[in-house]
LOLUMVO-145291 format. One line per field, with one value per residue (C-alpha): residue number from 0; residue in one letter; x, y, z. Coordinates in steps of 0.05 Angstrom, whole numbers, plus 5000, padded with zeros to 4 digits. Layout:
residues N
pos [NUM|...];
code [a|...];
X [X|...];
Y [Y|...];
Z [Z|...];
***
This chain:
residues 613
pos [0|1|2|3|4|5|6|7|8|9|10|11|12|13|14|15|16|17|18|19|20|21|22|23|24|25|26|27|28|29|30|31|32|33|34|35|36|37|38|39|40|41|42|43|44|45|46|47|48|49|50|51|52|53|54|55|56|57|58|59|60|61|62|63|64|65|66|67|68|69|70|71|72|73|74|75|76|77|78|79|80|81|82|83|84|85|86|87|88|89|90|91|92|93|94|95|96|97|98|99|100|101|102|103|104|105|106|107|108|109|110|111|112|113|114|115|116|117|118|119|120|121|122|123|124|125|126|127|128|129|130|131|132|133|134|135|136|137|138|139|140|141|142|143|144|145|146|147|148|149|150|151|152|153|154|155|156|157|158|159|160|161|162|163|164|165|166|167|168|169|170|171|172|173|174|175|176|177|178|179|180|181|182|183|184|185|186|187|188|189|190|191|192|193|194|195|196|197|198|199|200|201|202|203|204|205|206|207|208|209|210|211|212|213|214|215|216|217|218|219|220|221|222|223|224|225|226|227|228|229|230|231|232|233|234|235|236|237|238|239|240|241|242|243|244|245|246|247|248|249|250|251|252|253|254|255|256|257|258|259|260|261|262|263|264|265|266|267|268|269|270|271|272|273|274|275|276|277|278|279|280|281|282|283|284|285|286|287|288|289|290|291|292|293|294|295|296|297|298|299|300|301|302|303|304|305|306|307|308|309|310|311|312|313|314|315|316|317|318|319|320|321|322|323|324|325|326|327|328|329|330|331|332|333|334|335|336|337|338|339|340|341|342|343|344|345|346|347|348|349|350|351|352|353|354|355|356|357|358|359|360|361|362|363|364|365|366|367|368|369|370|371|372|373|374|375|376|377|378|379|380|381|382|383|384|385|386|387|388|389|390|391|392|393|394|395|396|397|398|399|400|401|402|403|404|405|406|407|408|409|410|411|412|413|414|415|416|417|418|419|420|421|422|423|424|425|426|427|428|429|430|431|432|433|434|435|436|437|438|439|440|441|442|443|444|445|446|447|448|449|450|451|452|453|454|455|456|457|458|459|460|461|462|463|464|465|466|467|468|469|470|471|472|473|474|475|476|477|478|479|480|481|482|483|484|485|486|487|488|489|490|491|492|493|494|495|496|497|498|499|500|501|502|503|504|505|506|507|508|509|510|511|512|513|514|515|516|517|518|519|520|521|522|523|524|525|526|527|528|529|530|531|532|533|534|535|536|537|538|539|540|541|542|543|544|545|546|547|548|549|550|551|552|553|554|555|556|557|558|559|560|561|562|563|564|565|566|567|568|569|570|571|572|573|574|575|576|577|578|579|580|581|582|583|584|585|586|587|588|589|590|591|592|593|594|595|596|597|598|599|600|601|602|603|604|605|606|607|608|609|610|611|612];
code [x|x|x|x|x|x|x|x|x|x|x|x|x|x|x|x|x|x|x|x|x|x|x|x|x|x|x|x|x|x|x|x|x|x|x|x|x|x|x|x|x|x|x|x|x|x|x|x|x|x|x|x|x|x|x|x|x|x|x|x|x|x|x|x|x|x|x|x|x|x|x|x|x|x|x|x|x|x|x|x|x|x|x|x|x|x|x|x|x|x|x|x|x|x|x|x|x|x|x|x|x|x|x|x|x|x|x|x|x|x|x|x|x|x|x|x|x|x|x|x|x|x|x|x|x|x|x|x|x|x|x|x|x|x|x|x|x|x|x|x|x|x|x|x|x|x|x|x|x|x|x|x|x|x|x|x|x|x|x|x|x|x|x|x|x|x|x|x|x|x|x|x|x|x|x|x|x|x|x|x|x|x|x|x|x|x|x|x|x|x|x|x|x|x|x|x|x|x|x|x|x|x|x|x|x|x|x|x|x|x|x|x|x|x|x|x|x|x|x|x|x|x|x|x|x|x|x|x|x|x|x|x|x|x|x|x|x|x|x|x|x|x|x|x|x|x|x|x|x|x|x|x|x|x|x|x|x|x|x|x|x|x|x|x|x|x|x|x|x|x|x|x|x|x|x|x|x|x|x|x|x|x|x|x|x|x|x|x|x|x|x|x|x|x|x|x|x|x|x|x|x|x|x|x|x|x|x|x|x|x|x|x|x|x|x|x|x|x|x|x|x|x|x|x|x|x|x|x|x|x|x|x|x|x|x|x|x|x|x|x|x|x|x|x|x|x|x|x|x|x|x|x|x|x|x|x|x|x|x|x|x|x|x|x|x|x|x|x|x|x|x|x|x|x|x|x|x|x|x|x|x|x|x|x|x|x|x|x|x|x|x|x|x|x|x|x|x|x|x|x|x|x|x|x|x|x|x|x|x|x|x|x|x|x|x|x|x|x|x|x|x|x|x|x|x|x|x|x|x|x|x|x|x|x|x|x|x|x|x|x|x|x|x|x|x|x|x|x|x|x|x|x|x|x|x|x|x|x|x|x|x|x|x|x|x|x|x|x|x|x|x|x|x|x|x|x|x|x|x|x|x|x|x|x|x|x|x|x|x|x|x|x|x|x|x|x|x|x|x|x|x|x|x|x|x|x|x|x|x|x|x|x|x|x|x|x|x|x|x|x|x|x|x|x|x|x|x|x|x|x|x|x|x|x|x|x|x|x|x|x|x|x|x|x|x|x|x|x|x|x|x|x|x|x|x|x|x|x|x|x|x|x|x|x|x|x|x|x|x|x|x|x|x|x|x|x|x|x|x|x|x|x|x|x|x|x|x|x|x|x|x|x|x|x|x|x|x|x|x|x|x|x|x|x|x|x|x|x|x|x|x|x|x];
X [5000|5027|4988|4929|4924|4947|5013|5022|5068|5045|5076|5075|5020|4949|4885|4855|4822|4846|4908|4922|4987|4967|5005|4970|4902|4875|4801|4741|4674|4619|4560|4508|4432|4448|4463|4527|4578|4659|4693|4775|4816|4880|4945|4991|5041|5022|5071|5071|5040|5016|5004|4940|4914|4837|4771|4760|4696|4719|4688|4735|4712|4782|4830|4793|4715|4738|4694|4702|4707|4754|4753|4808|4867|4905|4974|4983|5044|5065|5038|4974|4922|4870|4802|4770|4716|4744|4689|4707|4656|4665|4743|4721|4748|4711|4706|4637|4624|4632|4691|4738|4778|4838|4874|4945|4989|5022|4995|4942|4934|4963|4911|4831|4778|4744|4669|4624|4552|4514|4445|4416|4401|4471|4543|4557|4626|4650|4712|4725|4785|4760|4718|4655|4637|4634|4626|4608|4656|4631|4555|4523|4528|4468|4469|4436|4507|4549|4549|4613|4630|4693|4705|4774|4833|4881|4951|4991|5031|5059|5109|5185|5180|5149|5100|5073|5000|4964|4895|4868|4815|4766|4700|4640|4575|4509|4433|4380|4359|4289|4241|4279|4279|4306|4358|4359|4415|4482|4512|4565|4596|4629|4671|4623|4563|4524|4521|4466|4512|4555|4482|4458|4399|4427|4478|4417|4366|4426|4445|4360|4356|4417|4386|4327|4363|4405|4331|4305|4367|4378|4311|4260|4291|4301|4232|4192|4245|4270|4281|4272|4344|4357|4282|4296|4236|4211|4130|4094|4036|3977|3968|3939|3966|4003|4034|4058|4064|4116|4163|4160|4176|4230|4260|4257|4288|4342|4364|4355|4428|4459|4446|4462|4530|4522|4525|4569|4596|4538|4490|4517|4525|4565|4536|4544|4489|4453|4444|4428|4370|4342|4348|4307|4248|4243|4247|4195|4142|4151|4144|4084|4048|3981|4018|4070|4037|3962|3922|3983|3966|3948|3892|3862|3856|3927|3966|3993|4029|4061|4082|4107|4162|4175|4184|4236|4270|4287|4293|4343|4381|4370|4441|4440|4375|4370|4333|4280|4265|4268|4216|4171|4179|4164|4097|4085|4090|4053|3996|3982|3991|3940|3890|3897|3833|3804|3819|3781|3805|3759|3743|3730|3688|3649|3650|3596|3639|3595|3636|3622|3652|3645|3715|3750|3793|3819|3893|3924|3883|3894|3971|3989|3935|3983|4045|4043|4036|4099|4142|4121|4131|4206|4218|4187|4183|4172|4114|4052|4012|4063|4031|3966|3998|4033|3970|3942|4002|3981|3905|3914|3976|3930|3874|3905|3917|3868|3841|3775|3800|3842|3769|3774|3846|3863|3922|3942|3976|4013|3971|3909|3869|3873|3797|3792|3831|3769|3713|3723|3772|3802|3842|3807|3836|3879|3916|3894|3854|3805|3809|3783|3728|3782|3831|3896|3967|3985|3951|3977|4045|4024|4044|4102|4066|4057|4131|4169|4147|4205|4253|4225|4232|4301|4324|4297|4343|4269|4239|4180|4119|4086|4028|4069|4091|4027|3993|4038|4085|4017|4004|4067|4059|4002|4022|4063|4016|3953|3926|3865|3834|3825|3753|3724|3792|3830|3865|3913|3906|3960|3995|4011|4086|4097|4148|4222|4199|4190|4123|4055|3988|3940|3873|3816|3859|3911|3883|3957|3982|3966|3940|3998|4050|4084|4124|4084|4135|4180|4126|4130|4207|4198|4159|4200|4255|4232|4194|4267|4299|4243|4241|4171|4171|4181|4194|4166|4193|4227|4231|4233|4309|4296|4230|4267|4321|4278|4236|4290|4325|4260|4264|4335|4322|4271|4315|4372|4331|4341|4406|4367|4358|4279|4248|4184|4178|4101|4044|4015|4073|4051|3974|4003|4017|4073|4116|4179|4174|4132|4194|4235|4192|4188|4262|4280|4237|4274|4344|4325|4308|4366|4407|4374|4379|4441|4469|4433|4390|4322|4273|4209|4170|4103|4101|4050|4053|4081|4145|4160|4170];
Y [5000|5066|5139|5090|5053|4988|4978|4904|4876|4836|4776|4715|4671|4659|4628|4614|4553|4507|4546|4576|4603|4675|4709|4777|4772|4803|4788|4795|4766|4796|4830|4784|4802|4873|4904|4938|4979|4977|5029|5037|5095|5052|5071|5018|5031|4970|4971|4895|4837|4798|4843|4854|4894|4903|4883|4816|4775|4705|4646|4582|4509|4478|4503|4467|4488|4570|4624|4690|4756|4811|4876|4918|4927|4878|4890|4873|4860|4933|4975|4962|4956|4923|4949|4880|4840|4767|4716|4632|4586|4512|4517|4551|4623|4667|4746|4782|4803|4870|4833|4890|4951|4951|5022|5045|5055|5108|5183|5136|5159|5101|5121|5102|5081|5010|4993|4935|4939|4886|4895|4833|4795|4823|4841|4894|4929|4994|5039|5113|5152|5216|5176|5213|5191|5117|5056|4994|4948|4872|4855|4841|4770|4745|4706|4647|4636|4641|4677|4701|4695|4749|4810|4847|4859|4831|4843|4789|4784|4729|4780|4785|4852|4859|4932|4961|4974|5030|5017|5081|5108|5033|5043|4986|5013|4978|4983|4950|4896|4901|4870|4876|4874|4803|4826|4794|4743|4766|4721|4688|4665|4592|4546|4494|4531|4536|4613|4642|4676|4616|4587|4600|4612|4659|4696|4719|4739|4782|4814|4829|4857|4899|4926|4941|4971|5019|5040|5053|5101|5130|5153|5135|5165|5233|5230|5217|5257|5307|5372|5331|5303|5360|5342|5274|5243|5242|5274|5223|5237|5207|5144|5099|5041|5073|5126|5073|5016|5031|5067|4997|4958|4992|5007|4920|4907|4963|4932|4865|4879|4919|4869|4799|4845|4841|4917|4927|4989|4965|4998|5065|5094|5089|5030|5090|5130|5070|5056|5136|5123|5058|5087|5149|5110|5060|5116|5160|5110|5093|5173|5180|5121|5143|5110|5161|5225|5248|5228|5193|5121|5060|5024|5006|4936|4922|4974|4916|4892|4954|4958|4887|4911|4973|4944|4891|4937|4969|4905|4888|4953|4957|4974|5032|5064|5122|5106|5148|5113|5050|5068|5095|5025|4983|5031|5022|4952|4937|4992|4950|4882|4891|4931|4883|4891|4824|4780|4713|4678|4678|4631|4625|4563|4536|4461|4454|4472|4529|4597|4654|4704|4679|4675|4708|4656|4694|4657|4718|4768|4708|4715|4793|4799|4752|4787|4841|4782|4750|4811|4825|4762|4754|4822|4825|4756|4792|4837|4818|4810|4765|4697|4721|4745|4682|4648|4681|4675|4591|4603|4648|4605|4542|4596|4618|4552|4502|4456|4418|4346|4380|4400|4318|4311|4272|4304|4351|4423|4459|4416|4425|4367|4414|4418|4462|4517|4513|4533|4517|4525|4570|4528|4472|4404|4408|4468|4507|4581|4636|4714|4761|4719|4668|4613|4665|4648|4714|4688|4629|4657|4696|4640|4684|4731|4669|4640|4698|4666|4619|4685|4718|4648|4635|4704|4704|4637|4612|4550|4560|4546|4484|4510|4566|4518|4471|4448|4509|4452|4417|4502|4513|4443|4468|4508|4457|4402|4419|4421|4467|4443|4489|4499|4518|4551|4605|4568|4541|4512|4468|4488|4552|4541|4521|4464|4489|4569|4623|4645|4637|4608|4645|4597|4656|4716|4766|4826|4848|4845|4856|4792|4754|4781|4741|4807|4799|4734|4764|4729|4667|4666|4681|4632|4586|4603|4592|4529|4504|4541|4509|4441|4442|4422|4346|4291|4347|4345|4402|4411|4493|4508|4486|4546|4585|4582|4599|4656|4694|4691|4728|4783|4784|4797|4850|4895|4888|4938|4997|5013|5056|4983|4978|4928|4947|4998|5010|4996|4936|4895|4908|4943|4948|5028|5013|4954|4967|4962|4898|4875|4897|4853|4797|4795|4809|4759|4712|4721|4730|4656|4628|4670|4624|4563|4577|4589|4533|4581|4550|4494|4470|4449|4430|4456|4496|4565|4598|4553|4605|4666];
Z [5000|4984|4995|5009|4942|4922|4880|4853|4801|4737|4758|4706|4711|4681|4698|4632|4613|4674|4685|4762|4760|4771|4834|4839|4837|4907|4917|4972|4973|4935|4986|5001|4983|4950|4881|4878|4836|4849|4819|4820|4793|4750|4733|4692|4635|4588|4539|4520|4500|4542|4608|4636|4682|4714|4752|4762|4788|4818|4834|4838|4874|4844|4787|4731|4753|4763|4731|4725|4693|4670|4659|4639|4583|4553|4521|4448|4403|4367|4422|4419|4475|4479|4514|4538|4571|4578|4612|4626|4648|4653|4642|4570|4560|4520|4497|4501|4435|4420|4460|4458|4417|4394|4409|4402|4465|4439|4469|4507|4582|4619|4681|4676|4706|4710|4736|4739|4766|4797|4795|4822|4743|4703|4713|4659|4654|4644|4630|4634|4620|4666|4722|4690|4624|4616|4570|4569|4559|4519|4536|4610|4641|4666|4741|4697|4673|4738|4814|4827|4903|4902|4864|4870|4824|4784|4745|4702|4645|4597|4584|4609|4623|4694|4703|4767|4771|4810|4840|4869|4896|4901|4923|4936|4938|4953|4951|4962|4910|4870|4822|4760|4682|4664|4616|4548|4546|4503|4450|4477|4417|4425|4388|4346|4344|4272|4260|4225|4178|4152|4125|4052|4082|4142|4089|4054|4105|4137|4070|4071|4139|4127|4073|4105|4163|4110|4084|4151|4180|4115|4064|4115|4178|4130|4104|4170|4224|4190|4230|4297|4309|4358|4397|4456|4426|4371|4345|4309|4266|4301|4352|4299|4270|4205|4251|4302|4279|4224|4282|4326|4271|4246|4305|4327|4260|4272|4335|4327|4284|4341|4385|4355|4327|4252|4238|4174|4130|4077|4116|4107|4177|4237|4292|4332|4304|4286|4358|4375|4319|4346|4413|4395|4367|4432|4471|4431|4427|4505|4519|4481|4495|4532|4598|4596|4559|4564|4500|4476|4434|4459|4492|4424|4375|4361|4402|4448|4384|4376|4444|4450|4370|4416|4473|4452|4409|4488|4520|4466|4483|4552|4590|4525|4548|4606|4672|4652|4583|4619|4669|4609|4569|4639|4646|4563|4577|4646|4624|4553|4585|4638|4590|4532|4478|4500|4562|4536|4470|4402|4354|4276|4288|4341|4368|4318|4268|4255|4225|4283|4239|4172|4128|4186|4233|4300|4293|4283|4324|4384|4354|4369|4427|4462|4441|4495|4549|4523|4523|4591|4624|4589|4614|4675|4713|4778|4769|4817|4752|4720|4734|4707|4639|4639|4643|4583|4535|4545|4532|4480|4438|4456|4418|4362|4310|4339|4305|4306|4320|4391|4427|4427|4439|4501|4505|4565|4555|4616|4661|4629|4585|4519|4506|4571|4531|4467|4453|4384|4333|4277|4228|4177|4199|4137|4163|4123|4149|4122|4133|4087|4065|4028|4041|4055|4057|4085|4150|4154|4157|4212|4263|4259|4315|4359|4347|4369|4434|4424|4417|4478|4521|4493|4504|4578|4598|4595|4554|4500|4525|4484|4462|4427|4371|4376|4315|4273|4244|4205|4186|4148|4116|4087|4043|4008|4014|4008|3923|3911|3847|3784|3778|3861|3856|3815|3769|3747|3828|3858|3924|3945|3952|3879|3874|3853|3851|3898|3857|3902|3881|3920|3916|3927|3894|3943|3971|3996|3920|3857|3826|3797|3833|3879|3912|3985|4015|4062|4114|4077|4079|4157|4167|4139|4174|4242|4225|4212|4274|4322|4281|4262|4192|4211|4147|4101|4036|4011|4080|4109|4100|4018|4017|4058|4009|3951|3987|4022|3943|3916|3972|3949|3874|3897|3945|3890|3848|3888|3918|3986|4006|4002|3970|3936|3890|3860|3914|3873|3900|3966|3989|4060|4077|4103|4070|4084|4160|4149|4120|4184|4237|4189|4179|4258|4276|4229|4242|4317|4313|4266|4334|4398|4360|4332|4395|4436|4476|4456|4486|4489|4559|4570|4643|4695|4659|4731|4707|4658|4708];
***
């Protein structure tokens, strides 16, 4: 101790993998039942490879079963530092993507400032080089992955040249602990994983949602904001759908890149202000939701699906977002959860078989109704109201794509013999659907809506709920397997998916499109991709990955006509107002799901729904 800091040496030594050679690592237990921060003032003159220098967390039961985590700077060969989060678990070493930044030694203060916050879910790390303005350093670690028992500080090198480190100034500050958001858990990228982007079918629905992202930050952001980039939040034209709805959506699809990692130059803009933009929108439609601003929007027939895109696109962004926009999401999202626009399921059919609303199933109304349940329950497992949203994301899934043969089933769902969830059904035994008066494709592909459950669960360290993928696998069959004869049908009839093309037979005409185009199959191409992320699709043959395949290619040849990144380019190819943001959600959703299953996060239980708090 000298002029009450702490001077140690970066002796050799590691503890890597199931290496414990380390000699200066200096640690004390964690506080018990409390949230903390630990702050320390450092001074080290890393001018080597090998020497490193930092925060560590520290939990050890023998060499080989140690975990921890470290926060600091890391010297590189050619004087370069590196700016690093480093986390092992189970004797397997790994860097928290964005895992570090590479800067040069040279002219770089050799005194900063390292922090990591505890705040009773995730450990998230921070640096400084004034004490006052920080950032955060790799992604937050969840307590699913590891409790550390001792936190203190460490300094080793690999190097011959030995360095004296400086810790000043180290504070530990605690508070109580609350109900919390459950953070969304961060890609920790590992050895032998299948990564959406070395797929054919991953490479292209990346290349598709950074092209969408490069529309969205670039001509929409300039036609819809312009003159507001100097306002916090932004003014949106009305509370309806087409002045909502498109901000949500974009916004989800913006982030969903920032937070898997997969920002590139293509998109034409800084990560940086890519974040500052997706920020903004979360923010803006949290402030002027009717929760948070007098006669703001919400409370109406599909607001809770706009809430549930904004929503995640904060959750996804979290640790990014001020205290204040976080307490105006939580209010968004408790305020449309508990005032949803129906509390009891509906149905197309009765158990007569008998159309209530004639040529108009409820799947996908029972689909985004529920999505404001599921965001709330990944989010917030500890709200008082929690078990009762819980309960509804079950009945309404178990809703949504029932079928008439499961008001018979003998089979039992989350504890309950499935016909106690019906009252009827609203899919034709053959998987089939109606809405808008005619069999429609576009709403069978909107088991999208009720999939994303799987995201949510996987994202939450929590399994999908069963009926989220029930009876969806025989939906998306469907539309390869099912013929509609020429004759009660438009001809020339067939399937929808046509065998070896991405063109669509629509049986009863589209409404979305003009007829004969085949532009409106981002949905399709979604669908198909999650199908094959969840394994739904089953001995189908082609089975999802081949459409998939085919689909994403169309959307593909589509965007490559404009170089702004959009896709459609006359309003034939697509009736909805806004199309390009359909195309963000679709395409989130899609590569959100190639992300848990390509990094072993998602499973499927048939548990009591208070199981998935």
């Amino acid at each position: 101790m000298q002029n009450d800091a702490l001077e140690i040496d970066t002796l050799p030594g590691d503890i890597a993998g199931a290496t414990a050679t380390s000699q200066n690592i200096v640690l004390r237990k964690t506080p018990d039942g409390a949230a903390w921060t630990v702050d320390v003032q450092i001074t080290a003159p890393i001018a080597a490879a090998g020497q490193k220098v930092g925060l560590i967390l520290y939990s050890a039961t023998s060499p080989s079963a140690k975990e921890y985590i470290f926060t600091g700077r890391i010297g590189r060969a050619s004087s370069v530092l590196r700016r690093a989060t480093q986390y092992q678990r189970k004797s397997m070493q790994r860097s928290l993507a964005p895992d570090w930044n590479e800067l040069s030694a040279a002219g770089l203060p050799t005194t900063w400032w390292q922090r990591i916050v505890f705040d009773g879910r995730t450990y998230t790390c921070f640096d400084s080089l004034d004490g006052v303005t920080w950032a955060i350093v790799g992604r937050p670690v969840p307590v699913a992955d590891s409790t550390y028992s001792h936190l203190g500080v460490y300094a080793a090198t690999s190097a011959t040249e030995v360095i004296t480190a400086t810790f000043h100034s180290m504070t530990l500050t605690t508070s109580p602990l609350a109900p919390a958001v459950r953070q969304p858990r961060p890609w920790v990228t590992t050895a032998g994983l299948a990564l959406p982007e070395t797929t054919t079918v991953g490479s292209k629905l990346l290349g598709i949602l950074r092209g969408n992202t490069k529309y969205n930050v670039g001509e929409w952001w300039s036609t819809n904001w312009a003159g507001q980039d100097a306002q916090p939040y932004r003014t949106f034209t009305g509370v309806n759908e087409h002045s909502i709805r498109p901000a949500a959506c974009a916004a989800f699809g913006i982030t969903s890149l920032l937070f898997t990692g997969y920002w590139d130059a293509s998109i034409g803009m800084s990560e940086a202000l890519g974040r500052v933009k997706a920020l903004r929108l979360a923010a803006s439609l949290a402030y002027r939701h009717a929760a948070n601003e007098p006669d703001g929007w919400g409370f109406q027939l599909q607001s809770g699906m706009w809430a549930a895109l904004a929503g995640q696109a904060a959750w996804l962004q979290w640790h990014h977002l001020a205290e204040q926009d976080r307490q105006n999401v939580i209010r968004m999202v408790v305020a449309e959860a508990d005032q949803p626009i129906m509390t009891e399921p509906q149905f197309w059919k009765d158990a007569a078989g008998v159309e209530v609303y004639p040529g108009d199933t409820k799947a996908e109304e029972m689909a985004w109704i529920s999505m404001i349940w599921q965001l709330a329950v990944a989010m917030l497992p500890d709200h008082p109201h929690a078990p009762v949203w819980a309960q509804r994301v079950i009945e309404f899934h178990a809703a949504a794509w029932a079928k008439p043969a499961d008001l018979k089933s003998t089979g039992v769902l989350h504890g309950q013999p499935v016909p106690g969830y019906l009252s009827g059904s609203n899919v034709s035994a053959d998987g089939t659907l109606e809405n808008h008066g005619r069999i429609h494709p576009d709403y069978m592909a909107a088991a999208t809506l009720t999939l994303q459950s799987g995201i949510l669960s996987a994202l939450s360290d929590r399994p999908t709920p069963a009926a989220a993928v029930r009876n969806i696998g025989s939906v998306w069959a469907a539309l390869s397997k099912v013929v509609f004869a020429s004759g009660p049908y438009d001809a020339p009839g067939g399937t929808i998916y046509k065998p070896g093309s991405a063109a669509l037979y629509y049986p009863e005409g589209n409404d979305w499109s003009t007829a004969g185009l085949s532009t409106r199959v981002m949905d399709k191409a979604a669908f198909d991709v999650m199908v094959s992320s969840f394994d739904l699709d089953g001995t189908v043959t082609p089975n999802a990955a081949a459409w998939a395949d085919l689909h994403l290619g169309a959307v593909v040849a589509l965007q490559a006509r404009d170089s702004t990144g959009q896709v459609y380019q006359s309003v034939g190819e697509d009736k909805y107002l806004n199309p390009e943001q359909w195309i963000s959600m679709n395409a989130a959703w899609a590569w959100l799901a190639q992300y848990v299953t390509g990094n072993q996060l998602y499973s499927v239980s048939n548990t009591s729904p208070l199981s998935y708090l």
